[in-house]
N, C-alpha and C positions, 0 to 999 in steps of 0.2 A: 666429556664429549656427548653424552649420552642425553643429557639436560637442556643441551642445547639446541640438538634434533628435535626434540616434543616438543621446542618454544616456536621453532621456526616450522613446523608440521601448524600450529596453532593458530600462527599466522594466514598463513595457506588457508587454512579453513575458510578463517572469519572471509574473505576476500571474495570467496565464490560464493558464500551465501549474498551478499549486498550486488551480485555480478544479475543472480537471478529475481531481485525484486527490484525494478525501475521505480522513477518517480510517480509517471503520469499512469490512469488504470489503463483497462486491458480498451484498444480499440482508441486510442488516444497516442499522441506523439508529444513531445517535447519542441516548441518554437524556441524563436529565437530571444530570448528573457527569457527564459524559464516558462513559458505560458503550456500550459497541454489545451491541444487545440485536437479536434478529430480527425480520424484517419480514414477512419470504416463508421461503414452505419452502425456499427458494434457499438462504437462510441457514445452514439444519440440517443436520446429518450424513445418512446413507442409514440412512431407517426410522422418522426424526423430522420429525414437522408443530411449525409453529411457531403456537404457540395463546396470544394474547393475550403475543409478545414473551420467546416462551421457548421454548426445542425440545424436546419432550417425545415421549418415544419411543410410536411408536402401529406397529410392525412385529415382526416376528419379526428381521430383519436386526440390527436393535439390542437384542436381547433377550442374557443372557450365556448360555456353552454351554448345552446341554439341554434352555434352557427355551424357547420359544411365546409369542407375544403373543394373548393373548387379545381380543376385541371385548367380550364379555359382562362382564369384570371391568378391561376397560381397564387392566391389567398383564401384565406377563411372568409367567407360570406354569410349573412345573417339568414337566418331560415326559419325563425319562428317570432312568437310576438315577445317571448324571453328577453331578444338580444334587442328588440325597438326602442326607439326613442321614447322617453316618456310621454304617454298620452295616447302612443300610436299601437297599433295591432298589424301581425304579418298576411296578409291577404296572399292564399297559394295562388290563387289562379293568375296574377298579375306579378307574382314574384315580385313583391315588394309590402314593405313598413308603409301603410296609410295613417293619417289622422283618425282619433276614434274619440276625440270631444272637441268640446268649445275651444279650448284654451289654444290649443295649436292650429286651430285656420287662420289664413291667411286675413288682412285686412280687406274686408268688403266683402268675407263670407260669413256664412253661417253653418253651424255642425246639424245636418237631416238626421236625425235618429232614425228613420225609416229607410233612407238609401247608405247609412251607416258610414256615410261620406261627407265632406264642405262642400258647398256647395254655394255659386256667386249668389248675391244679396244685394247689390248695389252698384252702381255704375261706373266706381273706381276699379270692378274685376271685368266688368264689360271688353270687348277687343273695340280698337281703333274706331271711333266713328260711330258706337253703339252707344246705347242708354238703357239704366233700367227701368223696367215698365211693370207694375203691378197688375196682379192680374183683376179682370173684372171680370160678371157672370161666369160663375166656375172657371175662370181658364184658368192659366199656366205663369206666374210670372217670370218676366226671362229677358235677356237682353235683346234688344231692337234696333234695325239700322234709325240714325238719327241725324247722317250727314252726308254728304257726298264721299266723305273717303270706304264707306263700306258698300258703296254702289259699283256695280262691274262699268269696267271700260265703257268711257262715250253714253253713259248713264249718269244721270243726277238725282239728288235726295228732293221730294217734292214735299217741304212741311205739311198740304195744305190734305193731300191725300195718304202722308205718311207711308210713303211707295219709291222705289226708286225708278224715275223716268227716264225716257230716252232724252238725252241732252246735246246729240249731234246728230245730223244727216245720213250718217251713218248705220247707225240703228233707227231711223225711220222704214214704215214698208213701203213697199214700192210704188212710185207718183205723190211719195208725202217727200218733203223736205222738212227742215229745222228751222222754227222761228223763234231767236231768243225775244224778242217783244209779245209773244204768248207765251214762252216755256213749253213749246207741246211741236209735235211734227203736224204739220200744215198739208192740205191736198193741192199739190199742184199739176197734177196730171188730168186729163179729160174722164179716168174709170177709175181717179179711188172714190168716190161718190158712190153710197150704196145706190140700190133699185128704188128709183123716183124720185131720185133727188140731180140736183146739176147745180153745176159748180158759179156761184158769183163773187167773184175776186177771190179771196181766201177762205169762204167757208162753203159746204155745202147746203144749199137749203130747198127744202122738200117743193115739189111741182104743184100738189093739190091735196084735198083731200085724200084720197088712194091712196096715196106716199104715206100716211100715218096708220098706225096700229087701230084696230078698235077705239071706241070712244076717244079718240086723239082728231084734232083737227090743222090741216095745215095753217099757220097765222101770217100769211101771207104778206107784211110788213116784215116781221123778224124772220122770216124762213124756217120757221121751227115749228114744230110737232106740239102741242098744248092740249091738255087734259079737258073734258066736256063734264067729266063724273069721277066717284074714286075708283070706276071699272078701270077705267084708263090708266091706273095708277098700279106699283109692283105694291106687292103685300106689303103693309106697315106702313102705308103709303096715302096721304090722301092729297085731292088736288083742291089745290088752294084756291081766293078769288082771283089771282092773275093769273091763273089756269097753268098751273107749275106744279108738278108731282112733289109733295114734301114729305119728310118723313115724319111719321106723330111716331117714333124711337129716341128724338133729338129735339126736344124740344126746350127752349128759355123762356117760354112765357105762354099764356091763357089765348095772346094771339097768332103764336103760332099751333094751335088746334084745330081741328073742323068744329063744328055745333055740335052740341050736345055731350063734351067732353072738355078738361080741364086740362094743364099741366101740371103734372105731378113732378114739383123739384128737386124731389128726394129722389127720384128715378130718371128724373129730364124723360118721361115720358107722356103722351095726350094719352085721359083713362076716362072713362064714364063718369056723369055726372050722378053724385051718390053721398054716400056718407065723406063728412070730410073730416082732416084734425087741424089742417094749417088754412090760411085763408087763402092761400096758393092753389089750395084744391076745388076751389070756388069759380063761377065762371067771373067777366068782369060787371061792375055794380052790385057785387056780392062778396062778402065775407063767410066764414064760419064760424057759426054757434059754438061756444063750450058747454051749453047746458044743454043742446039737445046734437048736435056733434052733426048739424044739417048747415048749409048754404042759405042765405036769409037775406032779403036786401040790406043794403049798408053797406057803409066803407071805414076804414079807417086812417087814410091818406091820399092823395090823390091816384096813387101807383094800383089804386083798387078799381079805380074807374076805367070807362071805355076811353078813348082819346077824343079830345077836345073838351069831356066834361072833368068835372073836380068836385073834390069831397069837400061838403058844406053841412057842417052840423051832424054831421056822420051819415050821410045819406050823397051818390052823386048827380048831379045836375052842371047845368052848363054854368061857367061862372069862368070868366077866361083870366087866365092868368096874367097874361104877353098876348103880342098881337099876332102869332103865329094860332090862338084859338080863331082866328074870328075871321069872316069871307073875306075877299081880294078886294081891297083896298082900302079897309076899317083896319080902326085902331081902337085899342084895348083899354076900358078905364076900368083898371086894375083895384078900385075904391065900389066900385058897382057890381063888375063884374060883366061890362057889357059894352059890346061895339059899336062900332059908328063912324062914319066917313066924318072928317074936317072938313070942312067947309073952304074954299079958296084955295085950294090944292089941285095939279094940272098932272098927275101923276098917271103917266100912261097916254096925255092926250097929244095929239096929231097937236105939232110944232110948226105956228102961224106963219104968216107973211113974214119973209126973211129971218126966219128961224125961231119967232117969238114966244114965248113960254108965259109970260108973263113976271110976276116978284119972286124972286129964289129959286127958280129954276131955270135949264139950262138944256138946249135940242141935242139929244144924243142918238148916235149910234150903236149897237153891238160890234165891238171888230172881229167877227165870225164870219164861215165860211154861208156864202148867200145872205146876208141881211146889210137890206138896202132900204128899209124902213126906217125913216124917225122918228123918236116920241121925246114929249117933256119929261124932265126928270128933276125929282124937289132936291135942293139942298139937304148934305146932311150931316153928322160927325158919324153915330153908330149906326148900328142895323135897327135898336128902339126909335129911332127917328123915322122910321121908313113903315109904312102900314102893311098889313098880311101879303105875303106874297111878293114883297120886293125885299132889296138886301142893300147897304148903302157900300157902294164898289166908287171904284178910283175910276180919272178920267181922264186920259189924257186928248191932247189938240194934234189936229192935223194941220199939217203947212203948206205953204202951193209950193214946193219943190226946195232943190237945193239953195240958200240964200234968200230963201221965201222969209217972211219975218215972223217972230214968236214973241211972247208976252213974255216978260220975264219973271224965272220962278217964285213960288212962295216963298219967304224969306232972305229974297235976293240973290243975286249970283247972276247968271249971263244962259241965255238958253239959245241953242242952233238946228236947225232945221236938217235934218240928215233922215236917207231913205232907210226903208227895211223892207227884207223878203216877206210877203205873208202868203204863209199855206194857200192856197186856192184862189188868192186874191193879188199877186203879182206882187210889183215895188208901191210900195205907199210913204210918206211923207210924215214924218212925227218932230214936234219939238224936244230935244234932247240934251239933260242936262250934261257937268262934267263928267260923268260915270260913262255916258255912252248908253244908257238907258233913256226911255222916253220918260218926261216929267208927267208926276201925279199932282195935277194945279188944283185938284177941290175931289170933292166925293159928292153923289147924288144916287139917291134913288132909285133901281130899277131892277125889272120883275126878274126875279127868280127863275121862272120859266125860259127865258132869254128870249120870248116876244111879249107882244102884246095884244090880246088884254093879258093881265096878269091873272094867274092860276092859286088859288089859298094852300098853303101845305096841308100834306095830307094826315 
């Protein structure tokens, strides 16, 4: 009996040691499979609360390098350049991973090593309606309005000034209204007219003299203000022979300069006449030396010459190309080099007894506002047909009214007499083919100027 007690005591034993060591550790529970899940923060590593059975990092302790545990976003957040993107650096004061080379800007920048940022470069980073624009004379390259969509309300993009204008009635000031056939706010009131000017139809134009600035005279034909000197002119400024302030900062050519100064192409600016490198820096009927780096006469194409003359042997003189060198009503033997009226030609002349011209010509009209003058006008195919100063232009026939009778067109077909409004000149009568257009029966002759005598280009 005695053998059996110490077996059953032994039993006993083992039972309450296995009662006091569980599976799962200390601060841990037993789920349902066998899982040990947590119970107590006891459970969790340093840094992790154990939240509904699971330890979930809520310290900077268990965050990985660089980064911070945040409260506000209950995650780890990056806090130095350690935990960045490759390429990039953590910038405190922006609290954020920026770019810090070429390789990660975006398309259309470029990495500044000076502002340690990207930075646009091209006009695919530009906003809506912008372009980029390099910069010139030290400035700034940078994106530029370049359309009407980066222009504020009731504003439009004006290429011509590279500005955005007022483009409705709306934003004109007060006694301007909006005319889209100028693009610009128009005066229509009796005082938006500055001091000594008054208003005729839509523009303002100055009373007299007095109305204009120092050395400015009023041009009492155009109503506008005209330069006497370059006084009269803003800085950079000089005034030209039709008395128009220009700028020698913008210059395409030798004639757009005052005397005594060239265009400089390299700059598109008018500079003194002086030492030169190119023959651009020469005035015109001059080139420049490569042996002595001076302006010399000569040329080396006609583009060197004053206008009307031409480069002949390397020197310019008058030598007409076309009939546009030569006075009003000569033509050009382009073998010579020299003009001269034809002989039997009525170009320009007052049209005889019941409309007589003579052979190959034809009594014409301008169909312009006031011109009730006729003149002969020669047959022709081109404008070489036609001597300085005239242009060879289409003609059509007037008909005495509706049902009135017309020639039939060049090439056949059937032509009808039907009216049309003209500007200034009421209902008038034209012969008119299928189209409903008036027919062009022949081509002639006639001056450029749109009267007569004819004027030579200038």
């Amino acid at each position: 009996m005695k053998l059996l007690r110490v077996t059953a005591l032994l039993l006993l034993a083992g039972c309450a040691r296995s009662a006091l060591n569980p599976t799962c550790p200390n601060g841990y529970t037993e789920a349902d499979g066998g899982v040990c899940v947590c119970q107590t923060d006891e459970g969790c590593p340093t840094g992790f609360r154990c939240e509904e059975a699971v330890c979930v990092c809520r310290g900077t302790d268990c965050c990985p390098a660089g980064y911070e545990y945040s409260a506000q976003s209950e995650a780890c957040v990056c806090k130095s350049s350690e935990c960045c993107p490759r390429d990039h650096r953590w910038l405190a004061d922006q609290n954020k991973c920026i770019c810090d080379d070429e390789n990660c800007c975006p398309d259309g920048y470029d990495f500044d090593a000076d502002a340690g940022a990207c930075s646009c470069a091209g006009t695919s980073c530009c906003p809506l309606g912008f372009e980029w624009t390099e910069a010139t004379d030290g400035g700034t390259s940078k994106c530029t309005c370049a359309d009407d969509d980066c222009c504020p309300v009731d504003y439009r993009y004006d290429p011509r000034t590279h500005e955005c204008v007022c483009g409705k009635s709306d934003c004109c000031p007060p006694n301007f209204e909006y005319r889209p056939e100028f693009g610009a706010c128009v005066c229509v009131g009796a005082s938006c007219c500055p001091a000594g000017f008054h208003r005729d139809g839509d523009r303002c134009v100055c009373d007299n003299n007095a109305s204009c600035p120092a050395n400015q005279v009023c041009n009492s034909t155009s109503g506008s203000c005209q330069c006497v000197n370059n006084a009269g002119c803003p800085a950079d400024y000089f005034c030209n022979s039709l008395g128009y302030c220009q700028s020698a900062a913008a210059c395409t050519s030798n004639l757009d300069c005052p005397g005594g100064t060239f265009c400089d192409v390299t700059t598109t600016r008018c500079v003194p006449n002086g030492v030169c490198t190119l023959d651009e820096h020469c005035a015109l009927d001059n080139i420049c030396s490569t042996a002595t780096l001076a302006c010399r006469s000569g040329c080396r194409d006609d583009g060197d010459c004053t206008p009307k003359n031409s480069c002949v042997m390397g020197q310019c003189s008058f030598f007409c190309r076309d009939n546009s060198f030569c006075p009003a009503k000569q033509f050009c033997n382009k073998t010579t080099g020299t003009c001269a009226e034809r002989p039997g030609r009525s170009d320009c002349d007052s049209c005889g007894t019941f409309g007589g011209c003579g052979a190959g010509a034809t009594c014409l009209t301008f169909l312009t506002e006031g011109q009730t003058t006729s003149f002969c006008g020669q047959d022709c195919n081109t404008d070489n047909d036609c001597p300085s100063g005239f242009e060879c232009g289409g003609v059509i026939h007037e008909c005495g009214g509706t049902g009135g009778g017309c020639e039939s067109p060049p090439g056949g077909g059937t032509a009808e007499c039907k009216s049309f409004d003209v500007e200034n000149e009421g209902t008038l009568f034209f012969c008119t083919g299928s189209n409903g257009q008036p027919i062009e029966y022949q081509k002639s002759c006639a001056p450029q100027s749109g009267t007569c005598p004819a004027v030579a280009a200038p």
